[in-house]
N, C-alpha and C positions, 0 to 999 in steps of 0.2 A: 237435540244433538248439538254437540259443540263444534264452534263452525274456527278452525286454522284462518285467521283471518289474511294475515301473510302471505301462507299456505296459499290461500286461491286467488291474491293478489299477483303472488309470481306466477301460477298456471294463467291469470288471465292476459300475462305479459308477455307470458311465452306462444302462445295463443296468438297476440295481437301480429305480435313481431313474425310466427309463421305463414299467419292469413298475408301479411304486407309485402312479406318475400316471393309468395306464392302469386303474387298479383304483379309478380315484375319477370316471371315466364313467358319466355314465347311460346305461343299456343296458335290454332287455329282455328278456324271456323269457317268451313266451306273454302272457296278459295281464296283466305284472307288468311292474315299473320295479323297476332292481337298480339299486346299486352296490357292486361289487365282490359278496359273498357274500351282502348284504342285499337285502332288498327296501326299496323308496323310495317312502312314500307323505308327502304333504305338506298343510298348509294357506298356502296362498300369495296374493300381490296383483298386483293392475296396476299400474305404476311407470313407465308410457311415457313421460312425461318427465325420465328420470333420465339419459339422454346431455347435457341440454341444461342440466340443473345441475351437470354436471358438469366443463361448460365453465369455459376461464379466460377467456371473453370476453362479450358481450351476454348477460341473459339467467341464467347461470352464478351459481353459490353454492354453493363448494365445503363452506364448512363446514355451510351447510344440509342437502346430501348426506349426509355423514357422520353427523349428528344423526338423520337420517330413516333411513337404516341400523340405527342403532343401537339405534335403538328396534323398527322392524320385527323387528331376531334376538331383542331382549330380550321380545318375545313370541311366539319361537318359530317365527319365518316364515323361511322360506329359499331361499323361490321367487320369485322375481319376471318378470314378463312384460313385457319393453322392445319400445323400438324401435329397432331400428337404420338406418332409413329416414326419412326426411322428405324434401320436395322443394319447391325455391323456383321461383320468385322470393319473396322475404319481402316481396314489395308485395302479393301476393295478401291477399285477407281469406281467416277462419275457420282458419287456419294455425297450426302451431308456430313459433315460429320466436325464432332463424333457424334455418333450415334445414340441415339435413346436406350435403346435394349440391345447390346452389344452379343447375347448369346439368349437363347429360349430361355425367358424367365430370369436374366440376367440384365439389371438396370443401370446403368451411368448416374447414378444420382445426382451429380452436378446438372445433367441436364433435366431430368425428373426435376429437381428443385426451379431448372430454370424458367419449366413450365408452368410450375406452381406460381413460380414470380411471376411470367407476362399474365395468367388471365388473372392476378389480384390486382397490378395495374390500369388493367383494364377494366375490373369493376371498380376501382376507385375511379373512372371514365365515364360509367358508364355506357360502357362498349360491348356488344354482344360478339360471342365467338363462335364459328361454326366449326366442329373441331374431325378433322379428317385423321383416321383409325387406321387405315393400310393405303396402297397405294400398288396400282396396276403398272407402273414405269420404273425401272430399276433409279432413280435419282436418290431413294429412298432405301436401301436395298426391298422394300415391298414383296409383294409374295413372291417373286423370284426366289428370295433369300430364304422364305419359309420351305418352300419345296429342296432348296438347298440343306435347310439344316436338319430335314427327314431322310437325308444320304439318299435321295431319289434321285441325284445327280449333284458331279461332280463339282459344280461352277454354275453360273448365268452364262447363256449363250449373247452375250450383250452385243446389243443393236449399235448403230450409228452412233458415235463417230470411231466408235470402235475399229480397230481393223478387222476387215472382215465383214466387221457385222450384219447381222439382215433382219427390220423389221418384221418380217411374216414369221421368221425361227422364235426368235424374242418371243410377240406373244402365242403363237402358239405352245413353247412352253413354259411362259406363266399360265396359260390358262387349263392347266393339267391343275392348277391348287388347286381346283374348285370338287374335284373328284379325290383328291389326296386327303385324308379325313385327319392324318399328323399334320399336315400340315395347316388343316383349318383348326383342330384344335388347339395348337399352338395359338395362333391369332386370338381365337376365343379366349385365352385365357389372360391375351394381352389388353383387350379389348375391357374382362373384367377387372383386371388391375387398373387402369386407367378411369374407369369410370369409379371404380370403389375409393379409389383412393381420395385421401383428405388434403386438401392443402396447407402447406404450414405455415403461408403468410395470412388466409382469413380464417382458419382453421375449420372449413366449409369442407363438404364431402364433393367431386366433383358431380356427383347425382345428385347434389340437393344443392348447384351455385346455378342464379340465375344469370349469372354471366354468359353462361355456355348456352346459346342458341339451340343448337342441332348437335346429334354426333352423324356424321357421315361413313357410311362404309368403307367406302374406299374413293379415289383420287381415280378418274376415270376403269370402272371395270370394266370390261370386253367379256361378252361369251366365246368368242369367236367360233369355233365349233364344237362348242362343250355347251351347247344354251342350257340346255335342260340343267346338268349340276350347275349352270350358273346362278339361275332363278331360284333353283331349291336352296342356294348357299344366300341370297337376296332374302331369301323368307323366312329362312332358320336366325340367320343373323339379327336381322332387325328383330325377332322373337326374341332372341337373346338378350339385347339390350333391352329391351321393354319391359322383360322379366327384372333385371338388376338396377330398372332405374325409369320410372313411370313418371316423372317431368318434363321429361325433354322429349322434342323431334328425333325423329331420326331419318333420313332422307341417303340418295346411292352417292350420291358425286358424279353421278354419270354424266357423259355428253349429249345422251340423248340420241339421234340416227346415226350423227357423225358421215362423214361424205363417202365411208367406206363400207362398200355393200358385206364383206366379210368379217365386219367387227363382232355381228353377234349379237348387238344391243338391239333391243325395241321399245323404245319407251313408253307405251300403254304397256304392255305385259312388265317390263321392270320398272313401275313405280305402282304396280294396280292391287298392289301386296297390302294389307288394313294397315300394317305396322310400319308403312314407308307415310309419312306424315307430309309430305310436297314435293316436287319435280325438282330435278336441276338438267340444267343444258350448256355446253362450251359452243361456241363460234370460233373456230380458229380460218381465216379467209386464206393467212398467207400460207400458214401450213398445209393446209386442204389445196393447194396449187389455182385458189381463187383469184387471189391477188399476187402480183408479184411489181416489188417495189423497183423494180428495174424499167420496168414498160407501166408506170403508175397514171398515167392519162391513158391509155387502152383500158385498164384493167380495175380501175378504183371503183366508177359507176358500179358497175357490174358486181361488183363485189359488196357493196352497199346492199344494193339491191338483193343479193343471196341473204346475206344475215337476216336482212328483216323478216327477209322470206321465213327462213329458217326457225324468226321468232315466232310468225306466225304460226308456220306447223306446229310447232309445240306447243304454242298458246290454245291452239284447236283440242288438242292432248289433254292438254290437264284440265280444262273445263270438262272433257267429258270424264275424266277420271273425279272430278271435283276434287281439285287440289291446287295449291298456290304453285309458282313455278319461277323459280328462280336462275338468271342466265349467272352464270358464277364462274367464269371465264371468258375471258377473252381482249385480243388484243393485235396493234401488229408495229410490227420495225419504223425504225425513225426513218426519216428520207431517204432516198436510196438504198437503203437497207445496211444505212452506214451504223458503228457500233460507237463509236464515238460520243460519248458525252455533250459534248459541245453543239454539236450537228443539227441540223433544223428538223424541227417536229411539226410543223406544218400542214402536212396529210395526215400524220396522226392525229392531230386535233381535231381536223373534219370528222375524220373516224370517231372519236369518242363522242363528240359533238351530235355525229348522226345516231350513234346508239345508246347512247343518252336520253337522248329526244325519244326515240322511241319506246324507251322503258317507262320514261315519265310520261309521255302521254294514254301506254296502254293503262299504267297505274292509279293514272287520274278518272278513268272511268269506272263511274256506279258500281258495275261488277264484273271489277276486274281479277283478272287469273294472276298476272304477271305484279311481281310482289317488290322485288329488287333485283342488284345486278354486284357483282364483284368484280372489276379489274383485274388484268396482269399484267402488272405486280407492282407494290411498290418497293422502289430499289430505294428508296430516300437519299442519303448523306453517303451510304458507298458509293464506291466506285469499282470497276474493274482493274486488275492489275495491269490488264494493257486491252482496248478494245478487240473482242472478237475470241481472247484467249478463253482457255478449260480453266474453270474451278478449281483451286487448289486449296488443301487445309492451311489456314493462318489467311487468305484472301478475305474483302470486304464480303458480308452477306447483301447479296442485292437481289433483285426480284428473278435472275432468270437462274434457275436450278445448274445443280452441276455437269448434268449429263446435254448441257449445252450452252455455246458460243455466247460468252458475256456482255452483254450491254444490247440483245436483240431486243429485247422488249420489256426493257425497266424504266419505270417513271423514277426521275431523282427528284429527289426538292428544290433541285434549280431549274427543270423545267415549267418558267412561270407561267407561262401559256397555258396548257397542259394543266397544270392544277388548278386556273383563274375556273377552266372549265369544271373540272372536277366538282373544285368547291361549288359553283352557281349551282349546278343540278341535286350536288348534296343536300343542299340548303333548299332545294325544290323537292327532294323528296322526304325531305324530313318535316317540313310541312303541310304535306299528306298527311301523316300520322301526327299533327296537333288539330287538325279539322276536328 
């Protein structure tokens, strides 16, 4: 037989180059995160508006991207936690925008592309992405907006700071998607756009870039009194993705107990699904009415104290689930709980300081659950248009979302304190993963 010499030259090249790709996935094994023959632990941030600076149109600031990049690796970060979801109309308040998907199956492609742009800068970083799909808080319009656009009501009943508003109306009725089957389908079909899609700066499918870590369900879900279609919507879903794209993690975004008995979540039943690939957990002290920056010597100990706790329960969680477990928020206000830029970060620092320490040293053991942690948020080189005020369109993108008071809990790049810290344990957990 005549043998294509060529011929089996280029398959054995195309060959090399897929085995060498497929060796630079994150995977798992037990409750570890691998790539390739290592293990992969990290210190990482929230960056949810980095689709929308990455845009060439409203909103966008390509070179500001690139700057905020490059500073985040040059301390050591390599994880970041985006969104690949938003929903318009961009008339709504408390919003991103503009918006990703402005109408069901209707795209912004300035911002489509702008996503395309951040995760190829980012694998020219070599930076992994954990890329979050919907979103439980109207900041997004998220499934509020999907049950909206199945005419099953008229509007979001939006929460604080809305006038009026009332957290318990809120999610109670986002958490009517979960039974709404137009409204899930819609997601689903957003969910397969997104991951089918090809990007047109490495011309990589988004299912086949090893850039993208994880796809996440959603940005904290709640069952709240819907558990049952919630879990069944956690086990279809994640089906779904695993069907369209057999490389990736996929994991909830959850918080995991949360301090509220009526949220609905149980973290062994909502991660215990085969196709949820690791845990996530939030810490919020000051939200959770743990810590209050006001009375910060009564209330700081104590509030330590709670998170580690908190790390602990769940670290119990995902060992017996045998699964890695990743805290992927959390944070709290500058001093006083002043908005101000300028203002001293001090007790903040302790705070990252203390759980820091504690990620790195559960991660440093033999066999450890506890894999990595993501901050909120990094605000970098913006700023707010005036401390304390609402998001508005044409305002800096900084770390604290729209649907609340600017400058409560963003890291800028001039807080050098703050980052001195960041960076040390960066650089401590990244090498974990060269052992």
């Amino acid at each position: 037989m005549k043998i294509n010499h060529w011929l089996l030259l280029a398959t054995l090249l195309a060959l090399s180059s897929a085995c060498k790709q497929n060796e630079n996935f994150v995977t798992t094994e037990g409750t570890h995160f691998k790539i390739g023959t290592k293990e992969y632990h990290y210190l990482g941030t929230n960056f949810w508006y980095g689709l929308n600076l990455g845009s060439k149109g409203a909103g966008g600031d390509r070179e500001r991207l690139i700057r905020e990049l490059d500073r985040l690796k040059a301390m050591g970060i390599n994880n970041l936690r985006i969104m690949a979801a938003s929903e318009g109309p961009d008339s709504e308040p408390y919003r991103m925008v503009p918006a990703l998907q402005t109408a069901p199956g209707i795209y912004n492609e300035e911002v489509v592309d702008g996503l395309d742009f951040l995760l190829h800068e980012m694998k020219l970083r070599n930076m992994y992405a954990i890329v979050c799909l919907s979103n439980f808080w109207n900041w997004s319009g998220g499934m509020g907006q999907y049950i909206v656009w199945t005419h099953a009501a008229d509007s979001i009943p939006y929460p604080p700071p809305h006038p009026g508003g009332d957290w318990g109306r809120y999610q109670e009725f986002v958490a009517d998607f979960y039974s709404n089957q137009q409204a899930v389908t819609m997601l689903n079909n957003h969910i397969t756009y997104i991951v089918n899609r090809k990007n047109a700066y490495s011309n990589i499918e988004y299912k086949n870039d090893p850039t993208i870590m994880a796809w996440q369900l959603c940005n904290e879900p709640r069952g709240l009194s819907h558990t049952d279609a919630y879990r069944k919507w956690i086990e279809n879903t994640a089906g779904l993705i695993k069907q369209l794209d057999n490389n990736h993690l996929v994991t909830t975004g959850s918080e995991g107990t949360t301090s509220s008995p009526y949220s609905g979540t149980d973290p062994e039943k909502d991660h215990s699904f085969s196709n949820i690939d690791y845990m996530t957990i939030h810490i919020w002290v000051q939200n959770w009415d743990i810590y209050n920056p006001l009375r910060a010597a009564e209330t700081y100990d104590s509030a330590v104290t709670y998170a580690l706790n908190y790390l602990d329960q769940h670290e119990a969680v995902a060992r017996k689930l045998n699964k890695p477990l990743v805290l992927e928020e959390f944070g709290i206000s500058r001093d006083s709980n002043s908005h101000d830029a300028a203002s001293s970060v001090a007790i903040r620092d302790k705070y990252y300081a203390s759980i820091f320490e504690g990620i790195y040293r559960k991660s440093s053991e033999p066999n450890s659950v506890v894999a990595g942690c993501n901050f909120w948020a990094w605000g970098g080189e913006g700023r707010p248009r005036q401390p304390a005020c609402m998001w508005k369109a044409n305002d800096d993108f900084i770390g604290d979302p729209p649907h609340e008071t600017q400058g409560w809990y963003s890291v800028y790049d001039r807080d050098s304190t703050t980052n001195l810290i960041i960076r040390d344990y960066a650089l401590k957990m990244n090498a974990l993963s060269e052992k």
